[in-house]
Biotite code that builds the C-alpha atoms (Angstrom):
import biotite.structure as struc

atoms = struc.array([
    struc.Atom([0.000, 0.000, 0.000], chain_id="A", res_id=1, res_name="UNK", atom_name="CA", element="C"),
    struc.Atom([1.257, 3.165, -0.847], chain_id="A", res_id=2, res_name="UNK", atom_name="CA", element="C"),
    struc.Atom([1.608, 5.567, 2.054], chain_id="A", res_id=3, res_name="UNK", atom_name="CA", element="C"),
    struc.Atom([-1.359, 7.918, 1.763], chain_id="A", res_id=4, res_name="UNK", atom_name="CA", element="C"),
    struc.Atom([-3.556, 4.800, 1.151], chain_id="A", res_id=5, res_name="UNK", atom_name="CA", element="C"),
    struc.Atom([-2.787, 3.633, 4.428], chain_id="A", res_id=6, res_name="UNK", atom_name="CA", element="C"),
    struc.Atom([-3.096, 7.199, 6.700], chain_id="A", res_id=7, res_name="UNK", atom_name="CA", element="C"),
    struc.Atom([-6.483, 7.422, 4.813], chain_id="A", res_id=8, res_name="UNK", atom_name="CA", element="C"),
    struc.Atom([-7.139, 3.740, 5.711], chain_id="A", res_id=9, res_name="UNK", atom_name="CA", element="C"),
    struc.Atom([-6.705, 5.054, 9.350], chain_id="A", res_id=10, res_name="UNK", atom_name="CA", element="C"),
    struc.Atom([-8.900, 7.760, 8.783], chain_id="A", res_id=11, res_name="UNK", atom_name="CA", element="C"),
    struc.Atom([-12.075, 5.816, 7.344], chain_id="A", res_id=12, res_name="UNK", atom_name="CA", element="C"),
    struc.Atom([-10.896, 2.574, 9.617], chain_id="A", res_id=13, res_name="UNK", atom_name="CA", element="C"),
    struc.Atom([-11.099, 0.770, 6.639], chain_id="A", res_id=14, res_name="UNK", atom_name="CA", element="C"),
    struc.Atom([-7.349, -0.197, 6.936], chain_id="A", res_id=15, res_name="UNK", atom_name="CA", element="C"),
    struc.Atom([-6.675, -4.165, 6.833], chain_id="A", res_id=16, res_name="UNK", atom_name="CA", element="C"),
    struc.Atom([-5.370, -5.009, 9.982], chain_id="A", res_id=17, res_name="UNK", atom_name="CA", element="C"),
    struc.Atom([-2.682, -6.854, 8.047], chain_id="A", res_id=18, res_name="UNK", atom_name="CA", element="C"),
    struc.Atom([-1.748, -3.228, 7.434], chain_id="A", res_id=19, res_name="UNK", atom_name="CA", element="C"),
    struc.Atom([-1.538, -1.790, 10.830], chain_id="A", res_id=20, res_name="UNK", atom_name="CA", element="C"),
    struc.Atom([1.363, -2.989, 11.693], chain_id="A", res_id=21, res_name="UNK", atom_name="CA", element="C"),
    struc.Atom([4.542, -0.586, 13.964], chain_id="A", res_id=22, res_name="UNK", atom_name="CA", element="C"),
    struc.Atom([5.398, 0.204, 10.458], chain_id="A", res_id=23, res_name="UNK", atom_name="CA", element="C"),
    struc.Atom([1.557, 1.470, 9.441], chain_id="A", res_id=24, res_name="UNK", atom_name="CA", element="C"),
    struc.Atom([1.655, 3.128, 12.711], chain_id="A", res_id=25, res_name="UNK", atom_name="CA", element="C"),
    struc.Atom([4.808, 4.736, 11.630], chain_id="A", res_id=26, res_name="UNK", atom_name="CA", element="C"),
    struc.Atom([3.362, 5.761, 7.962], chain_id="A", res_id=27, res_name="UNK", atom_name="CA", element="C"),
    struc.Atom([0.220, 6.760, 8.645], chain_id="A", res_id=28, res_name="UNK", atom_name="CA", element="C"),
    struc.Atom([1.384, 9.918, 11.702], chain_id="A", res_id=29, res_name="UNK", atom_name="CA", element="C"),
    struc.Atom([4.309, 10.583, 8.750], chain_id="A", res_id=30, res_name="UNK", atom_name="CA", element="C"),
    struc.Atom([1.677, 11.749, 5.961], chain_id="A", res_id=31, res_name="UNK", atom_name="CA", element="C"),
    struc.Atom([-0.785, 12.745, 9.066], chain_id="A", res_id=32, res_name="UNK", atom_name="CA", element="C"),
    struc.Atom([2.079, 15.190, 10.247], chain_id="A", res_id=33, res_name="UNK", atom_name="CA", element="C"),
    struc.Atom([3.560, 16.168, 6.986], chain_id="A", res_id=34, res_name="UNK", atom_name="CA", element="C"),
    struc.Atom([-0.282, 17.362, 5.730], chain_id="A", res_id=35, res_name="UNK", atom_name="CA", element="C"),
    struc.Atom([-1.710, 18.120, 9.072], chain_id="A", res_id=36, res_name="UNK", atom_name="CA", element="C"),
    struc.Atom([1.237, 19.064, 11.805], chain_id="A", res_id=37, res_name="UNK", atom_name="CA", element="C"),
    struc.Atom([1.356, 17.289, 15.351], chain_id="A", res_id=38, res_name="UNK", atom_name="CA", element="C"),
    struc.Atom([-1.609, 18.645, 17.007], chain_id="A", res_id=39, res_name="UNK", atom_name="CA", element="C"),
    struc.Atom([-4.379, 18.181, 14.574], chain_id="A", res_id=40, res_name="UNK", atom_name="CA", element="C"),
    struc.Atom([-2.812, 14.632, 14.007], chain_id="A", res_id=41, res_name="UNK", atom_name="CA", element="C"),
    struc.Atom([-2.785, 14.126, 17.381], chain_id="A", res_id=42, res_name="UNK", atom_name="CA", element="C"),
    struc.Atom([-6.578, 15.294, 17.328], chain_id="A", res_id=43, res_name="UNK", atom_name="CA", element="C"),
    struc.Atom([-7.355, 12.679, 14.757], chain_id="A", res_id=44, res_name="UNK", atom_name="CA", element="C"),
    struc.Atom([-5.241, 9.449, 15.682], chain_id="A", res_id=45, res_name="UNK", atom_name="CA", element="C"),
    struc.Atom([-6.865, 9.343, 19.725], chain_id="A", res_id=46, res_name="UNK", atom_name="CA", element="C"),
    struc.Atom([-10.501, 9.609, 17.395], chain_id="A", res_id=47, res_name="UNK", atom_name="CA", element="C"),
    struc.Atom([-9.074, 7.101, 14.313], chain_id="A", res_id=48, res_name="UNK", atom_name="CA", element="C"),
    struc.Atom([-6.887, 4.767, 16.143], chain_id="A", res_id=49, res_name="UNK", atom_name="CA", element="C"),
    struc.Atom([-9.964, 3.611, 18.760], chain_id="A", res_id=50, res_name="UNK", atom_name="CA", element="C"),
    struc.Atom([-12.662, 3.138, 15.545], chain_id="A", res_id=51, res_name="UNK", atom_name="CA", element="C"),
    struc.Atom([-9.714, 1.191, 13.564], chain_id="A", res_id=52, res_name="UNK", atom_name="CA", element="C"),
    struc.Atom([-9.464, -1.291, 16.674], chain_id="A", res_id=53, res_name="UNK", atom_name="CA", element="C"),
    struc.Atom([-13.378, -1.521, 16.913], chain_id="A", res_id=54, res_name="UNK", atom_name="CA", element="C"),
    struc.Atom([-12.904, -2.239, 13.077], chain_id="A", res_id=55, res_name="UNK", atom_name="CA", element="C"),
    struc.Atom([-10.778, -4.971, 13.521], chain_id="A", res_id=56, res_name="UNK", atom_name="CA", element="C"),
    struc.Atom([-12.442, -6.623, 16.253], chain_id="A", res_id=57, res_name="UNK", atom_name="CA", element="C"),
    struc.Atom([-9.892, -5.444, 19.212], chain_id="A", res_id=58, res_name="UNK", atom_name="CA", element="C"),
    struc.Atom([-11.273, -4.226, 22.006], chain_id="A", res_id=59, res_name="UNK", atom_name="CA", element="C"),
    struc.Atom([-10.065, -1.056, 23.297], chain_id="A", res_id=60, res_name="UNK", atom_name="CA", element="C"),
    struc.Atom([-9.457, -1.840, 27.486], chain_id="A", res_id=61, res_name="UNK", atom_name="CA", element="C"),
    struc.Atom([-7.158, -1.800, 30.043], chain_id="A", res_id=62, res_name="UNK", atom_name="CA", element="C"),
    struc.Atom([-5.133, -4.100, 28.622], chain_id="A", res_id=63, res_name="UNK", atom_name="CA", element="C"),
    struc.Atom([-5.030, -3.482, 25.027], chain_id="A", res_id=64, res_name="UNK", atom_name="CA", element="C"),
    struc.Atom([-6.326, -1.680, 21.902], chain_id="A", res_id=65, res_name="UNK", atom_name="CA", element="C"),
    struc.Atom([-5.717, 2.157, 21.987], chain_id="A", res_id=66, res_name="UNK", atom_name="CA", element="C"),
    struc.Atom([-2.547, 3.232, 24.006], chain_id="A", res_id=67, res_name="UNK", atom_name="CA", element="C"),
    struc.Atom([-2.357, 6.741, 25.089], chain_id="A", res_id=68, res_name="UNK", atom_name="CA", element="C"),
    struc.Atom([1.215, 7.234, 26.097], chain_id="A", res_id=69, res_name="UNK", atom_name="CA", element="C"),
    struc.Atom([2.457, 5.475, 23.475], chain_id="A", res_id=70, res_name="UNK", atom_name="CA", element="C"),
    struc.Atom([0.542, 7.476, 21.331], chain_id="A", res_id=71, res_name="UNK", atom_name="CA", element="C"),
    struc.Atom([1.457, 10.786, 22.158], chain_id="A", res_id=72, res_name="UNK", atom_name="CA", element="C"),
    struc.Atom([5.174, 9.937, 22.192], chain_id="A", res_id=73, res_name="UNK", atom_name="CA", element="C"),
    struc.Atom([5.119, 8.737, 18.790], chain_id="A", res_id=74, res_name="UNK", atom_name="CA", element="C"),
    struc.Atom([3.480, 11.536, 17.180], chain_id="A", res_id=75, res_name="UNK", atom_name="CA", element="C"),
    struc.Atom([5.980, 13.646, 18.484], chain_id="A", res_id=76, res_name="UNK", atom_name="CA", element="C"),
    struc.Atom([8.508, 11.246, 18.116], chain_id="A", res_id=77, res_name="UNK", atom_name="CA", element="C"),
    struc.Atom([7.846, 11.221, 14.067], chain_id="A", res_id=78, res_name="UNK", atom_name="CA", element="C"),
    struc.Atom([6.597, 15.084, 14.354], chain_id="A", res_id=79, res_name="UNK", atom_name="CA", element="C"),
    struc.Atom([10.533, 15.505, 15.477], chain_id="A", res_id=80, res_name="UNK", atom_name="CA", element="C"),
    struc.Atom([11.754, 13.150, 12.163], chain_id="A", res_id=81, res_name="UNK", atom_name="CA", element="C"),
    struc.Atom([9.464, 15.231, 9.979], chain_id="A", res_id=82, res_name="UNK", atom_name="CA", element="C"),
    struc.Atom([10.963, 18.274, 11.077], chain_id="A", res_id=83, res_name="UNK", atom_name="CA", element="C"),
    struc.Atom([14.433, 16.757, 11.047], chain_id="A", res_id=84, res_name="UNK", atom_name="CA", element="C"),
    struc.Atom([13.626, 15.699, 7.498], chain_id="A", res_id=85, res_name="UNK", atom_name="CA", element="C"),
    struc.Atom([13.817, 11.588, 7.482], chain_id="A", res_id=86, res_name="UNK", atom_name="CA", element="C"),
    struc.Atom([12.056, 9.752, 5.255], chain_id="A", res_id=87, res_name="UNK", atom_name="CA", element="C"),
    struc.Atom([9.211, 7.056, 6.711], chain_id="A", res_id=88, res_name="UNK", atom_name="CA", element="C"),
    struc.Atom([11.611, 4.739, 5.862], chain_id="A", res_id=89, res_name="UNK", atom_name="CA", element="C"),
    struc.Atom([14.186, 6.884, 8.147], chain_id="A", res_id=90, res_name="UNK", atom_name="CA", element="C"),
    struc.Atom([11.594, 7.197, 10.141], chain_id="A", res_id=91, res_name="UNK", atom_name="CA", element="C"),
    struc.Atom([10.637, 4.175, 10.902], chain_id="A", res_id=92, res_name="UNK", atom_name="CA", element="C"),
    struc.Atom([14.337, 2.765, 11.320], chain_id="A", res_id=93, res_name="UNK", atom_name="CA", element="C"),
    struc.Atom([15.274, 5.148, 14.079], chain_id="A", res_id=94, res_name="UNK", atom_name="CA", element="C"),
    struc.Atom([11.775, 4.011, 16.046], chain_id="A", res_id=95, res_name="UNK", atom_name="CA", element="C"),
    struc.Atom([11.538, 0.659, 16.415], chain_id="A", res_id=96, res_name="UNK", atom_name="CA", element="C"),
    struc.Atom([8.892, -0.899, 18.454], chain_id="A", res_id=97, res_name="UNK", atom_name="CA", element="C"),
    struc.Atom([10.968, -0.657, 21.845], chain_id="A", res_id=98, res_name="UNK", atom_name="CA", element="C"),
    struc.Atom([11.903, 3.191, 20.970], chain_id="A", res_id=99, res_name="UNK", atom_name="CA", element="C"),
    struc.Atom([9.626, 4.261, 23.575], chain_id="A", res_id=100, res_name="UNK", atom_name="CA", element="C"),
    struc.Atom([11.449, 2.341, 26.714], chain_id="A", res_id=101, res_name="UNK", atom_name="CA", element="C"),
    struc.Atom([14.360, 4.766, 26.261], chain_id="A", res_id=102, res_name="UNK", atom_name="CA", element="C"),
    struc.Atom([12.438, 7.327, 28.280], chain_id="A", res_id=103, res_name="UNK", atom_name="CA", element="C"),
    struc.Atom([9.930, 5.111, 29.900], chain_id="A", res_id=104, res_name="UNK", atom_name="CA", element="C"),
    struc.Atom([10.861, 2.207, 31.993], chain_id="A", res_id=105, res_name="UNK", atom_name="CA", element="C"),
    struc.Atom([8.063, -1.044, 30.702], chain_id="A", res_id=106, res_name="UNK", atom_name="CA", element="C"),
    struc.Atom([6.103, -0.980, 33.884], chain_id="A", res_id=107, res_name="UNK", atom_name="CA", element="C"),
    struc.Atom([5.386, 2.570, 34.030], chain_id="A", res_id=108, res_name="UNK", atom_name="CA", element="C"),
    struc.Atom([4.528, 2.599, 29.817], chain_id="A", res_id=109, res_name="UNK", atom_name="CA", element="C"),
    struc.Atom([2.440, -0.438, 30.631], chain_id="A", res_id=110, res_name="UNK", atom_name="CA", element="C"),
    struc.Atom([0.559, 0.620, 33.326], chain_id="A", res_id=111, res_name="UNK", atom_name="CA", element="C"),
    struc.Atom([-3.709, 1.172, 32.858], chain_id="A", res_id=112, res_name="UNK", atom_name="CA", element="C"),
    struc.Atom([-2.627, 4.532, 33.728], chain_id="A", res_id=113, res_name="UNK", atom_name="CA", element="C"),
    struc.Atom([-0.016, 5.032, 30.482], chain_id="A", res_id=114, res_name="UNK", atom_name="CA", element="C"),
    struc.Atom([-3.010, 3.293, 28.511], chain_id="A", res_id=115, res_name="UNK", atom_name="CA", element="C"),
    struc.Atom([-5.606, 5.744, 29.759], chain_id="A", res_id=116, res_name="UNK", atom_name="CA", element="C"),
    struc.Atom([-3.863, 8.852, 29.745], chain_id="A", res_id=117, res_name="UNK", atom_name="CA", element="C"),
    struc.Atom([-0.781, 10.160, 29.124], chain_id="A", res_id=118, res_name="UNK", atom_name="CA", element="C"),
    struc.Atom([1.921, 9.580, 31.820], chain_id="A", res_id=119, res_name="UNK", atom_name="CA", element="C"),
    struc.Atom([5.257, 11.086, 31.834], chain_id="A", res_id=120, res_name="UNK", atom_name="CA", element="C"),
    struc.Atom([8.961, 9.644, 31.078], chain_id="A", res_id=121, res_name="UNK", atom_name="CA", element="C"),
    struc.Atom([10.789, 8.366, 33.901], chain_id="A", res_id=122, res_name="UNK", atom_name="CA", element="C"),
    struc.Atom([13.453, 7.245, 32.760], chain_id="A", res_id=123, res_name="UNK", atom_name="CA", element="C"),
    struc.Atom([14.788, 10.478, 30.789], chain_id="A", res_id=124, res_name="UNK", atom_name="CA", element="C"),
    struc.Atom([13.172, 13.709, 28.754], chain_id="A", res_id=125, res_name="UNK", atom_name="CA", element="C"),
    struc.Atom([13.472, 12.499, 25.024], chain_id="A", res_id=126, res_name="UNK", atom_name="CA", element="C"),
    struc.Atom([15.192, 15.470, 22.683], chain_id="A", res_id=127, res_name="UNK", atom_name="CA", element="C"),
    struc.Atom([11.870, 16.707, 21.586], chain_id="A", res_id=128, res_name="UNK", atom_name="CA", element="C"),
    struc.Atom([8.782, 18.006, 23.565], chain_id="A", res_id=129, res_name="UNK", atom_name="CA", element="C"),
    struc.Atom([5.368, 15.721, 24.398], chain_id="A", res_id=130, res_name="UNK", atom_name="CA", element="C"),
    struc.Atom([2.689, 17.840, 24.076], chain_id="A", res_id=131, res_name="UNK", atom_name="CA", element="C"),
    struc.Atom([-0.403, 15.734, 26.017], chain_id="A", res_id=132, res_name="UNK", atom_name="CA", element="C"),
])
């Protein structure tokens, strides 16, 4: 899938979840931020990413489905590669799965509370600002 076909997928949750993979994550917030910018992509993925799950069958809990944390850090996280200039490819090289347990330590990120709302690094400030 070409990259716009797959940040549109996200927006209509009509994306196979064969497609939403790290790297789909990864794709769709690069177009999202390069057309939109961080916030209104923000906006849209803790609206989109919810429905998407629904779509596919995975239940948004405590447990799993939408992530909230994880969220926010990675739209900045690719806002900051956008800005920087990286490709997705780039992109999605420098932010592997695990990129987020450089600042957070696992039980904090996968705490209900990380799920349900945003919680802060503790491990270290990453080099670009979270805006929650």
């Amino acid at each position: 899938m070409q990259p716009e076909q797959i940040a549109a997928g996200l927006l209509d949750a009509s994306l196979p979840q064969s497609a939403w993979t790290h790297r789909g994550h990864i794709t769709a917030a690069h177009v999202l931020i390069s057309e939109h910018g961080p916030e209104t992509t923000l906006t849209l993925c803790r609206e989109r990413i919810p429905l998407l799950n629904d779509a596919h069958g995975v239940e948004n809990s405590q447990t799993g489905g939408y992530h909230e944390t994880l969220t926010v850090f990675y739209v900045a996280a690719v806002a900051d590669a956008v800005q920087r200039g990286l490709t997705i490819d780039e992109t999605v090289a420098e932010l592997d799965r695990n990129a987020a347990l450089r600042w957070w330590s696992e039980p904090v990120l996968m705490s209900v509370e990380a799920r349900r709302g945003f919680v802060a690094p503790d491990v270290a400030a990453p080099p670009f600002a979270l805006s929650a």
